[in-house]
N, C-alpha and C positions, 0 to 999 in steps of 0.2 A: 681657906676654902679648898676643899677637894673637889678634883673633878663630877663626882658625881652631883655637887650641892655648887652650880658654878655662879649663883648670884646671890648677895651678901647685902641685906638690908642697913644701910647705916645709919639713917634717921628720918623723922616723917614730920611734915611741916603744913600748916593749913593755911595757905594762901587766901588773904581778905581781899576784897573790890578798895582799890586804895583811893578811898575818902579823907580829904583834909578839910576839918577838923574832923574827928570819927563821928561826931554827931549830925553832919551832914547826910551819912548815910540815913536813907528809909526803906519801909517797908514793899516789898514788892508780891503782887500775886496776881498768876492767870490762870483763866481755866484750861483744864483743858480741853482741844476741839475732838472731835470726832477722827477727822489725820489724826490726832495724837492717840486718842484712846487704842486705835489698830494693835500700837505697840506695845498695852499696857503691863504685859505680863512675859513676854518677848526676854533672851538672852539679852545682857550689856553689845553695841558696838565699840569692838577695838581698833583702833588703829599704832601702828607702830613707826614711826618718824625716825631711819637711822641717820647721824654724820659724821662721816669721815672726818677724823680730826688728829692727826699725829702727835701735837704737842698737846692734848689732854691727858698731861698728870693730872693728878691726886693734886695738887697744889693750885696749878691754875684752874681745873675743875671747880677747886670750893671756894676761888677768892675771884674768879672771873664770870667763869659760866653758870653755874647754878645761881649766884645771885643775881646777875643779867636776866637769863630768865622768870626769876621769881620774881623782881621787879617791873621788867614788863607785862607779866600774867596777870599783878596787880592792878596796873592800869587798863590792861584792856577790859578786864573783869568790871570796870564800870561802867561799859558799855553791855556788858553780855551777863547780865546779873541774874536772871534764870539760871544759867551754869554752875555759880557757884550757892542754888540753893536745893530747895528738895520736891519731890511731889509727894503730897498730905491728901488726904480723904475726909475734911473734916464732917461733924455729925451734919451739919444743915445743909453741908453745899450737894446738889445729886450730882455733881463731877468730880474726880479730883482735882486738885488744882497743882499749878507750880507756885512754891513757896519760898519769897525770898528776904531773910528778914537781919537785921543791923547783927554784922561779926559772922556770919554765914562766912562758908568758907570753901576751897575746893583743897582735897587733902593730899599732898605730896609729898610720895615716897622718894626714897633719894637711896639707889644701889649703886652696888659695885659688879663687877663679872669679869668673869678669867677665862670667858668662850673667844671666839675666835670670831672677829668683828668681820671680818669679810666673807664670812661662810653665812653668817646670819642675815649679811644686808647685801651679796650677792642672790645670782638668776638660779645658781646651782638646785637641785633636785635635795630635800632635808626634810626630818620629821616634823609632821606637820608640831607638834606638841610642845615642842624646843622654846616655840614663840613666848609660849601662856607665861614663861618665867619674867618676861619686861611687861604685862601688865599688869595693873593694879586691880582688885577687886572693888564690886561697887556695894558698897553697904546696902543692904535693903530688908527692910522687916515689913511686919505686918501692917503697920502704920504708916512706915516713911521710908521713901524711895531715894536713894540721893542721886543727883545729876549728875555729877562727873567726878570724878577720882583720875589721878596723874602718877606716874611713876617715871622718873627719869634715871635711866641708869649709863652709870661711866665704864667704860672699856679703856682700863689704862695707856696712855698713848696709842691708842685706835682709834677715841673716838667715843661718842655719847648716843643711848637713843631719846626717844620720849615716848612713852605708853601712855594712851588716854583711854579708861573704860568710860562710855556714857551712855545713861538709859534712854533709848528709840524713843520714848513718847515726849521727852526736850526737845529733840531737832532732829533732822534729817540731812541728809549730804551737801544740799544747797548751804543748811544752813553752817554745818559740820564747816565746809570749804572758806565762809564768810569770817567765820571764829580765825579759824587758822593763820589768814590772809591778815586780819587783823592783829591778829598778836604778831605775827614777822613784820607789819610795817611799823607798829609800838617798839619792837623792838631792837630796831635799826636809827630810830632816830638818837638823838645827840642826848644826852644828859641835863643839858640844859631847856633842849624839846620837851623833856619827859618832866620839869621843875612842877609845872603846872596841871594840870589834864587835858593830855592830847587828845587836838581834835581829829575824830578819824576820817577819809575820803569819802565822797556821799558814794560810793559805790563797795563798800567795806561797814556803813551804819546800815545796824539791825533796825528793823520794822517792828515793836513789840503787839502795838494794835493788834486784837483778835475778832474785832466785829463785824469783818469788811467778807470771815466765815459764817458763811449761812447751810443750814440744815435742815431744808424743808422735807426731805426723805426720812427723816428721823435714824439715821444711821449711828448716832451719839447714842441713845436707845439702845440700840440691836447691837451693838460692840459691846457697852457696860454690861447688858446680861448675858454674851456670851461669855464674858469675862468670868463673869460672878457667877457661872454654873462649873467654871475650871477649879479643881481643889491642889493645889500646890502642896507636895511632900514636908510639913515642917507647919504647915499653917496653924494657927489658932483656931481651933474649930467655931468658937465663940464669935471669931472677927470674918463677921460678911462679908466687909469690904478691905477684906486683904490686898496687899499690896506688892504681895509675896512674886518672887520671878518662877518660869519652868526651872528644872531642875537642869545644872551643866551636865551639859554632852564630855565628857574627859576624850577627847581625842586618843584613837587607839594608837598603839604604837606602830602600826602595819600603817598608817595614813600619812602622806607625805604631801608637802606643798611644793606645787613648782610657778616659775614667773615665767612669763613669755611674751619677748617683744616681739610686735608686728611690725614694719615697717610700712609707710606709704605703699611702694612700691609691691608686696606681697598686699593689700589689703584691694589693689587696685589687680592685680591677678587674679583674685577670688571674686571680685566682679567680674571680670571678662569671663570666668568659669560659669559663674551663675548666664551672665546673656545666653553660652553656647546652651545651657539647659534647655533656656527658656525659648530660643528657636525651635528649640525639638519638641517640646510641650504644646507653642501656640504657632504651627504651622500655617493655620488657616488667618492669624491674624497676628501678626509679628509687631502691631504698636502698644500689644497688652503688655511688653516689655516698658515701654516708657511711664506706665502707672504704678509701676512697682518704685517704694524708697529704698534703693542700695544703699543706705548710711554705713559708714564703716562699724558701726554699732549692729546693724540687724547684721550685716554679712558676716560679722566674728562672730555673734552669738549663737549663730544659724549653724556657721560650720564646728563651732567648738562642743556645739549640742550632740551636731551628729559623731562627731570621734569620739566622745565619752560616751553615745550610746552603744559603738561599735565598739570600744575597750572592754565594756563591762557584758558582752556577749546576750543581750538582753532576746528574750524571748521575743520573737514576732507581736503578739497580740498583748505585748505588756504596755499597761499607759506610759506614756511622757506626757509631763508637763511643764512647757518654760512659760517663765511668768518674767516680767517687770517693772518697773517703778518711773512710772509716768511723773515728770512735775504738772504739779493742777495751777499755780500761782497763775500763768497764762489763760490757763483753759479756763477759769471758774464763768459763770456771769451772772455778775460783773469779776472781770478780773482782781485779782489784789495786788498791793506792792511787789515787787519783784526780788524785794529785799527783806522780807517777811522772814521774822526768826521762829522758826517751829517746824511742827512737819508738815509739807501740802502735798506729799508724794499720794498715788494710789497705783495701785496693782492691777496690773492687765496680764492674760494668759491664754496662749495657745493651747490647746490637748491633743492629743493625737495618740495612735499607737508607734509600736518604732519600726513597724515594716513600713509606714511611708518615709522614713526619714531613710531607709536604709535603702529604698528603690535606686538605679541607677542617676534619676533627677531629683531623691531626695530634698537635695540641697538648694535649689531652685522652688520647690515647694516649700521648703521651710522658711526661706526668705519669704516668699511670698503670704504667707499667713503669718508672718510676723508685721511685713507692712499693711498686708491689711487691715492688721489689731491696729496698727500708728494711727493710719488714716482716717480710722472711723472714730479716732479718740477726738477730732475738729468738730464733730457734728453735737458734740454735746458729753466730757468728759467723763462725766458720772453718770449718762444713760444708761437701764441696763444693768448700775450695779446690785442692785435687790436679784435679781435672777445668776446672775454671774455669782455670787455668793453664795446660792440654793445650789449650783453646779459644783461648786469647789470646794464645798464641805462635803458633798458624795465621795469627789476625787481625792479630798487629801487625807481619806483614814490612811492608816500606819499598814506599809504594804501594797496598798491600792495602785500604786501610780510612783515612777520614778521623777523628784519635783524638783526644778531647776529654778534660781534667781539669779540677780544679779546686782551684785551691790559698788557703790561708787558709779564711776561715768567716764564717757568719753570724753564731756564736757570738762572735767576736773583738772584742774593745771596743779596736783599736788606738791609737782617738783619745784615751783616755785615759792617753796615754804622759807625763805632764809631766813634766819633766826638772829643772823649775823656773823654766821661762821661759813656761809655759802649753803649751796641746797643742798637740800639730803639726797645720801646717796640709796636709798631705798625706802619708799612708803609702803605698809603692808597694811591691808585690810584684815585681822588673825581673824576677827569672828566669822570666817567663811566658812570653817572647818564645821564648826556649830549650826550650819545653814542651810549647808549642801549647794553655796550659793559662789558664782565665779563673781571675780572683783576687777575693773575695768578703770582703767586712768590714762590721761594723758601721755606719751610717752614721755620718758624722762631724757633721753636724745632725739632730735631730729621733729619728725611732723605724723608719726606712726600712733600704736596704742599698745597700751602695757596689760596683760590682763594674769591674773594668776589662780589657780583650782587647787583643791585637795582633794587626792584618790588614794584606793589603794596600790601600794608600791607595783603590784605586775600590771596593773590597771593605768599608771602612769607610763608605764616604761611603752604598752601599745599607743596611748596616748600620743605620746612625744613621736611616735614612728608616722603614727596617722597623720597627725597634722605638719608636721614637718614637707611629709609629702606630697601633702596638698596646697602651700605654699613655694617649695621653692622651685 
């Protein structure tokens, strides 16, 4: 391997849901809901799971760890069987469906890399584009969509990662987090554990049911034909109901990722910041402070909005828009299981231009219009969303408006992924770069939050200076 080609493919293996005798195995297939459709034509999400591991030769790599993992992926895969199948469109059904049928499989790649494990799974500043090389591409034609693809690759006595590509319209982060969680406690048990089919924690089994989603807006409707009016580069002109993805964003090479911990203690500064604002805003009534949600989630997104709006010098009167991703599982009514395998996320978003974000009490305000989108999400989660859709299809042509997400959660404890070699020392969410979306987790020390963005290089370096400032 030369430096400039530093990861080296050395075999690909297709993981089956490990059924004894093989004929046990059956057929599986769901529709999909209207969550799901949102995502139909959407980039893959990646995630990358690094661990430090110093005695991963090449020897114990392929006589301990790779088969440990394949083995356990086996097993959990009979719980989470959507994963290892595909989404079909077929002629009679009017949705596509998830299709999962006997010897389906989920495909793993198996590399090698001679990059430098601690530069890729450290906080340090790096191009964003470095990542794409540990994940796996997700096959997908005009027909048939596949679920998830794996790459796991070895960093000779450094240490190993795991790259998962999987298509948005199988799961979503709840359910992303359940898989995960799963497969590290399959894969921690004893050998003797694993003889049989391990039972998993009722707090770790999926929910497959899909009836308990109801669609009396007909939103299922209005997602499939705006799908089917998008014509995707490559498509089959012939095939209506392509299944084809948008086309990859290739990450420029001006575009860098950086990580950054928050601790408690700075996320609990940046509340006390926001109060003083909001003194000065609601003089005449200083309890309109106690109706605002300070979550460490609205007060980082608030502030991490306003110093990328500041880095990137944006015109006064130019749109912003941050948007994100409510769970509905609570909010439906009737609510549904909690443990629901699919997507129940839906999108909520502020607009604004960026001379209010940039006023002296900016950031006060933008807190506050972010809790207010929270609060009003109790009264009824999907009121509203027919109009809110007529608005954000004005806002999001190409140009219109600078558009913010945010993908993963506060809620997420990703660093508790142990696999059995201890937690990873770095989870990365890569497809942000592809999004324009910040990514948000648990912290991986202490009781803080980890979040991490891709800008460009001089656009990062104000970044870091702005919020730096505003935290310590």
């Amino acid at each position: 391997m030369t430096s400039a080609h530093q990861v080296k493919i050395l075999d690909v293996h297709h993981v089956t849901p490990f059924f004894t005798p093989p004929e046990f195995a059956t057929e599986l297939s769901l529709p999909l809901t209207f969550f799901d459709i949102m995502w139909l034509k959407l980039q893959p999400v990646g995630y990358i799971f690094f661990y430090k591991l110093t005695e991963s030769t090449p020897a114990f790599f392929n006589s301990v760890i790779l088969p440990k993992l394949k083995h356990s992926l086996s097993h959990t895969l009979i719980h989470f069987l959507p994963l290892a199948g595909n989404i079909t469109w077929p002629p009679q059904a009017t949705t596509p469906i998830i299709l999962y049928t006997p010897n389906d499989a989920i495909q793993l790649t198996v590399a090698e890399s001679n990059a430098d494990f601690d530069h890729l799974s450290g906080n340090d500043i790096r191009e964003a584009m470095k990542s794409h090389l540990y994940l796996p591409e997700l096959p997908v034609t005009d027909a048939k969509a596949t679920a998830m693809t794996m790459q796991i690759t070895l960093f000779p006595n450094q240490g190993f990662c795991i790259g998962m590509s999987s298509h948005h319209s199988i799961l979503d982060g709840t359910s992303y987090s359940m898989f995960i969680k799963a497969w590290s406690y399959i894969s921690t048990l004893s050998d003797k554990e694993k003889q049989q089919y391990p039972t998993l924690l009722p707090e770790l089994t999926p929910v497959l049911d899909r009836t308990g989603i109801q669609d009396p807006a007909g939103f299922e409707k209005r997602f499939l034909n705006a799908w089917l009016g998008v014509k995707v580069p490559g498509q089959d002109p012939s095939c209506s109901r392509s299944l084809k993805l948008l086309p990859v964003i290739t990450p420029q090479s001006s575009l860098v990722r950086a990580v950054v911990e928050v601790s408690r203690e700075q996320i609990n500064k940046l509340r006390e910041r926001v109060r003083t604002q909001f003194r000065k805003i609601h003089k005449e009534d200083p309890n309109e402070t106690k109706l605002v949600h300070m979550s460490s989630f609205v007060l980082l997104y608030a502030y991490v909005v306003i110093c990328i709006v500041k880095s990137k010098g944006l015109e006064k009167n130019r749109k912003v828009v941050f948007g994100f991703l409510a769970d509905c599982r609570a909010r439906l009514d009737p609510p549904i299981h909690d443990k629901y395998f699919g997507n129940c996320l839906y999108s909520f978003a502020v607009d604004t231009e960026a001379e209010a974000l940039l006023e002296e009490n900016g950031f006060a305000w933008a807190v506050e219009r972010l809790s207010d989108t929270i609060r009003n999400l109790e009264k009824g989660v999907l009121d509203g969303v027919k109009e809110a859709l007529a608005t954000y299809n004005k806002t999001a042509r190409p140009g219109a408006a600078l558009l913010f997400g945010v993908a993963g959660s506060t809620h997420y404890d990703v660093y508790g992924t142990d696999l059995g070699w201890g937690r990873p020392e770095k989870v990365e969410i890569t497809s942000i770069d592809q999004t324009a979306a910040i990514s948000m987790t648990k912290c991986k020390h202490g009781s803080g939050v980890e979040f991490a963005l891709v800008l460009e290089k001089n656009e990062m370096e104000k970044f870091m200076s702005l919020f730096v400032d505003g935290v310590l």
